[in-house]
Structures are given as C-alpha cells and as structure tokens.
N, C-alpha and C positions, 0 to 999 in steps of 0.2 A: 152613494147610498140609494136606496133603493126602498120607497113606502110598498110595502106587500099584502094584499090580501086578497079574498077569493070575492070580494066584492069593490074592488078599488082595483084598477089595471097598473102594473108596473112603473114608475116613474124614474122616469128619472129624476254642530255644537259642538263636537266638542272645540271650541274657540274661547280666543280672548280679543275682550271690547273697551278701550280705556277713552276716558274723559280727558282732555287736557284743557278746557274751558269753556265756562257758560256764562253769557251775558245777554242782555237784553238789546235788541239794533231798532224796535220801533215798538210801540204799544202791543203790541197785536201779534210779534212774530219774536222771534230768540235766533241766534247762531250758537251753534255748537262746536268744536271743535274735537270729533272722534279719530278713533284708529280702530279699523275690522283684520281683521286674521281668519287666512284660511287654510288648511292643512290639504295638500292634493298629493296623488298618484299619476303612474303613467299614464293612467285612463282621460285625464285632466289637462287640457291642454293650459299652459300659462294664462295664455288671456283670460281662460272663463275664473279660472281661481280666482285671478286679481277681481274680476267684476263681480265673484261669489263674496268675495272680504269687500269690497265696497256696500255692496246692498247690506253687511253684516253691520257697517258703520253707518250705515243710515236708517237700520233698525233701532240699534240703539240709540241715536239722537232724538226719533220720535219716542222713546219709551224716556230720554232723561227729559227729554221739553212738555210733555204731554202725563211725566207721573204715568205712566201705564205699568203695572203688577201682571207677573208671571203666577199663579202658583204652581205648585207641582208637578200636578197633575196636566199643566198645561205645556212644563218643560220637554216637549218633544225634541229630539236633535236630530240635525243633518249629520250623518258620520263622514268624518274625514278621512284621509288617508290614502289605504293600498288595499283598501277591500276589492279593487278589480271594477270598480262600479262610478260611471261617474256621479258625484250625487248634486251637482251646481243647483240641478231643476227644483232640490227640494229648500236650498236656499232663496232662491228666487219666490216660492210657493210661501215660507215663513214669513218673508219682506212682506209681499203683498197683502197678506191675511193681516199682517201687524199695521199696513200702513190706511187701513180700510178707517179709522176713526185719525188719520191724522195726514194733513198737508203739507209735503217738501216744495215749498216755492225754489229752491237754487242750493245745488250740490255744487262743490267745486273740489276735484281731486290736488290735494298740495303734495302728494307725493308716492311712491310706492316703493317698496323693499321687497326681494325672489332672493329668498335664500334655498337653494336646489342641495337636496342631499339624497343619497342612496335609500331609494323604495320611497322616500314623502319629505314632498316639498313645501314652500312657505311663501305666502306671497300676505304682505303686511300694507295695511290700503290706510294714507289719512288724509280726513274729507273735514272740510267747512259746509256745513248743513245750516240752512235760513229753512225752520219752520213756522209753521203757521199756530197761533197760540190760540185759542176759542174766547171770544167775549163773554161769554158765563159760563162760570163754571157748572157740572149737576150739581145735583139737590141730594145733600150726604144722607137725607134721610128715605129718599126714595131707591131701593136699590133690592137687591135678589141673590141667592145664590146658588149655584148648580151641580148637581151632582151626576155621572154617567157611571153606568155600571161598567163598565171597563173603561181603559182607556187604550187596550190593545187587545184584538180581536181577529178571527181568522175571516175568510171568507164565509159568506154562507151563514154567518155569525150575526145575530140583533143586538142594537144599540138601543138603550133605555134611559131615559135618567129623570130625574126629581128637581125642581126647583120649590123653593123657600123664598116668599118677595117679604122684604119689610112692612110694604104696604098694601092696599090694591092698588092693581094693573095690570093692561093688556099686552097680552106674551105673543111674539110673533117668533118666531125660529126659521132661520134660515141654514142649508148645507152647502158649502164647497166643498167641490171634488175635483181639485184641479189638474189628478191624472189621468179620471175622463172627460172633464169638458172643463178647462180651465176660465172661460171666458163667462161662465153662467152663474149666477147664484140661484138655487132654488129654494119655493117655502117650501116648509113639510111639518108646520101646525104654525096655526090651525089648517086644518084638511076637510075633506068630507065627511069622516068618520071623526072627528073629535073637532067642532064648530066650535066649544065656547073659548073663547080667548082672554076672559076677564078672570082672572086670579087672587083668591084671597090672602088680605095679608095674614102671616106668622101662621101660613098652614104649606106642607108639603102635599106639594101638587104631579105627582109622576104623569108621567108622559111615554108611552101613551097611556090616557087615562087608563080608571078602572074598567068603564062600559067597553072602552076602545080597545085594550088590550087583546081581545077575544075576535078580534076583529081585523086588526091589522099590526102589522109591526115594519119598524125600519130595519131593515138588513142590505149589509154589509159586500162589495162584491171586488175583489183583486183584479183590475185591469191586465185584458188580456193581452200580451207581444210583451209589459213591461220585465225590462232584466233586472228591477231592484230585489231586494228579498223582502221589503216594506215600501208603502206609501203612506200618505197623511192626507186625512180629510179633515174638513174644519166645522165646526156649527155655530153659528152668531148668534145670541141669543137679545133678542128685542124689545127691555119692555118700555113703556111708552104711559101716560097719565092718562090718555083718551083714546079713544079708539081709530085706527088708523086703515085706511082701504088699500092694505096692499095686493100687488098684484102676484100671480103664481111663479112667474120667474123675472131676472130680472138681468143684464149685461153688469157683469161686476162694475163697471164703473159710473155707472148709472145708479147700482145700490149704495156704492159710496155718496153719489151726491143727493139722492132721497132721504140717506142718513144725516148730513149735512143740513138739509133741511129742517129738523128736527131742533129747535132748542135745547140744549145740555138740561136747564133744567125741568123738562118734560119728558127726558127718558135719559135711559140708562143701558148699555150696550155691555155684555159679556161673550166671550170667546172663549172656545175648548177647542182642540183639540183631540184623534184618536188617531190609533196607528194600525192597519192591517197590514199582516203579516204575512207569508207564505204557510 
C-alpha cells in the first residue's frame, strides 16, 4: 500500500480444520488437539503442502483458544489445487497475520496423511498446540467496527474505509504487505496529513478524513515479478483508551510484542483484510 499525495512523498481456504479436543494444561495456556488439510498441485512439492496444513492447524488452535471471529469480509482464501500456482506463501501470510494477537508456546506434529491423486493432492496434518491464554480479558464495551470500501481491488486502485467505535479512542492503523516487504509493519494513520487520532464514540469516522481526503489517499500496487493472479494485504486496526507514541514502522515481530504490551482491557485490536488482483 502506498500513502499518495502531491504533498506527502510515497511510502511505503478452501480447506477443512476439525477440533478433536480442548482442555486446559495450566492457568494461563490450553492445548488443543487440531487437524489442517491442504489441497496441492504439481506446482506443490509434498513437504510445503504438509507444512501449509500444519500452519492451517495452528491457525485454527489460536482462533478456538483465543475466541477470535472471521467475518466475511475477512474470509479471504488461499486457493488450493491445480491452478499452476504454488500458493503455500499465502498460507504462511494468513498464519502470521492471524497469529499477531496470539502465542504458540509448543506445536507438536502427532501425525500426517498424503493422499496423492491425479491433478490434486492431500496432505492431512494433526498437531497438539499449547497456547498461550491472556490474564484479562478486553473490555466488551470498549470496541469499533470497520468498514473498507472494497475488499478486492486492482492496482492502481484506493483503499478507504469507515470506523464506528463504541466509545472514545485513539485509532492507530497499521498495513502488511507481506509480498512486498514481509518483515515490516507500517503506520499509515495517523500521518501527516490526518494527525488527530482521538475518535468519537457512536460517530462514523472515514479515513481518510474529510479535510484529508483531498489531500491524500492510500493506493493499492500489484508486486512486480509475482506469478500469482492475486495477493493479500492486511490492516491492523488499533484502538487503545489513551494515547500511545507509536513509531512509523515497526519489524513485525516487534509489533506483536508492543501489542503484547498493551492490556486487553485498554485496547482492542481489529484485522481486515483485502485482495489485489490482476
């Protein structure tokens, strides 16, 4: 993604996931007991499928141990199959995006099944997963909701959207783009051209504002050499009770444990999702 304007310089599924059991192993953490599925082509070597349906079973552990919500709009899919394409990298990209509010202290693989057939194959992963549970829960009443005017867009193409907070609070947004620079999170509001970060409740607040919009926009740009016919970019959306000094980028794993820092119930963290297309 890309903030643009003439006064701001350029910046930078289908599967099946099943539960066989959940329990508690300490105050603090759960084991789960999943099974990931991944559907691969000849483009697909064995290995990576099997380690695409693990990361698939260790996404799911974090969303049944951690209660974490898909909506819709958020269900982007990695396609599987014989489309000629390998697409492991964008399962790998889902894991991490999903695993940003949530800690795997110990995977352990209990087993694998490679059922190989003509044009797509199967590789069936099941995994003991020990996460990590949080000592407070958020605060149900402080919370936001978001809207993006698309959620699939071409290059060249701007990204907008609206948020709705229950209460007031300060809205940080961050972008991944992890098939051009997988390893960075960056902000992109507040910015230069839209400073205030303080948000009122039960009023819809677009982004970029109204003064902003005239001014600058986020736009959209297809990496260049990739042979997908789509990628996925992510936006984290951060809101927070007080006001917080972040900085303008950050090494993803580094933004996980700033987020970490954070008590659940002084903020509230949302995730979208969009897809550029050819």
């Amino acid at each position: 993604m890309l903030l643009s304007s003439s006064n701001l310089p350029l910046r930078s599924r289908h599967f099946w996931v099943g539960c066989a059991l959940l329990f508690s192993s300490n105050l603090h953490a759960e084991v789960v007991d999943v099974s990931g599925e991944f559907f691969y082509g000849p483009e697909t070597s064995e290995k990576q499928a099997c380690e695409a349906a693990e990361q698939r079973a260790k996404q799911e552990a974090l969303r049944l141990v951690t209660g974490e919500r898909f909506s819709t709009s958020e269900q982007l899919s990695c396609k599987d199959g014989t489309a000629g394409v390998d697409n492991t990298q964008c399962v790998y990209n889902t894991f991490r995006w999903t695993e940003i509010e949530g800690d795997i202290k110990q995977a352990t693989r209990l087993g694998q099944q490679v059922d190989k057939q003509m044009g797509s194959s199967r590789c069936t992963v099941n995994m003991r997963v020990v996460v990590d549970v949080p000592k407070l829960l958020p605060d149900p009443s402080f919370d936001f909701q978001v809207k993006l005017n698309a959620i699939r867009l071409r290059a060249k193409e701007a990204v907008s959207f609206q948020i709705l907070p229950s209460a007031n609070m300060h809205m940080a947004v961050f972008a991944w783009a992890p098939s051009h620079n997988p390893a960075t999170v960056i902000r992109i509001f507040p910015n230069a051209l839209d400073s205030q970060s303080r948000l009122a409740a039960r009023v819809n607040h677009p982004i970029p504002s109204e003064s902003g919009r005239n001014r600058y926009q986020f736009v959209v740009d297809f990496p260049q050499g990739n042979k997908q016919d789509f990628v996925d970019e992510y936006l984290i959306f951060v809101a927070t009770t007080t006001p917080v000094a972040w900085f303008d980028e950050y090494d993803f794993e580094k933004f996980r444990s700033r987020l970490r820092e954070i008590s659940p119930p002084q903020k509230r963290v949302v995730k979208q999702s969009y897809r550029i297309i050819r």
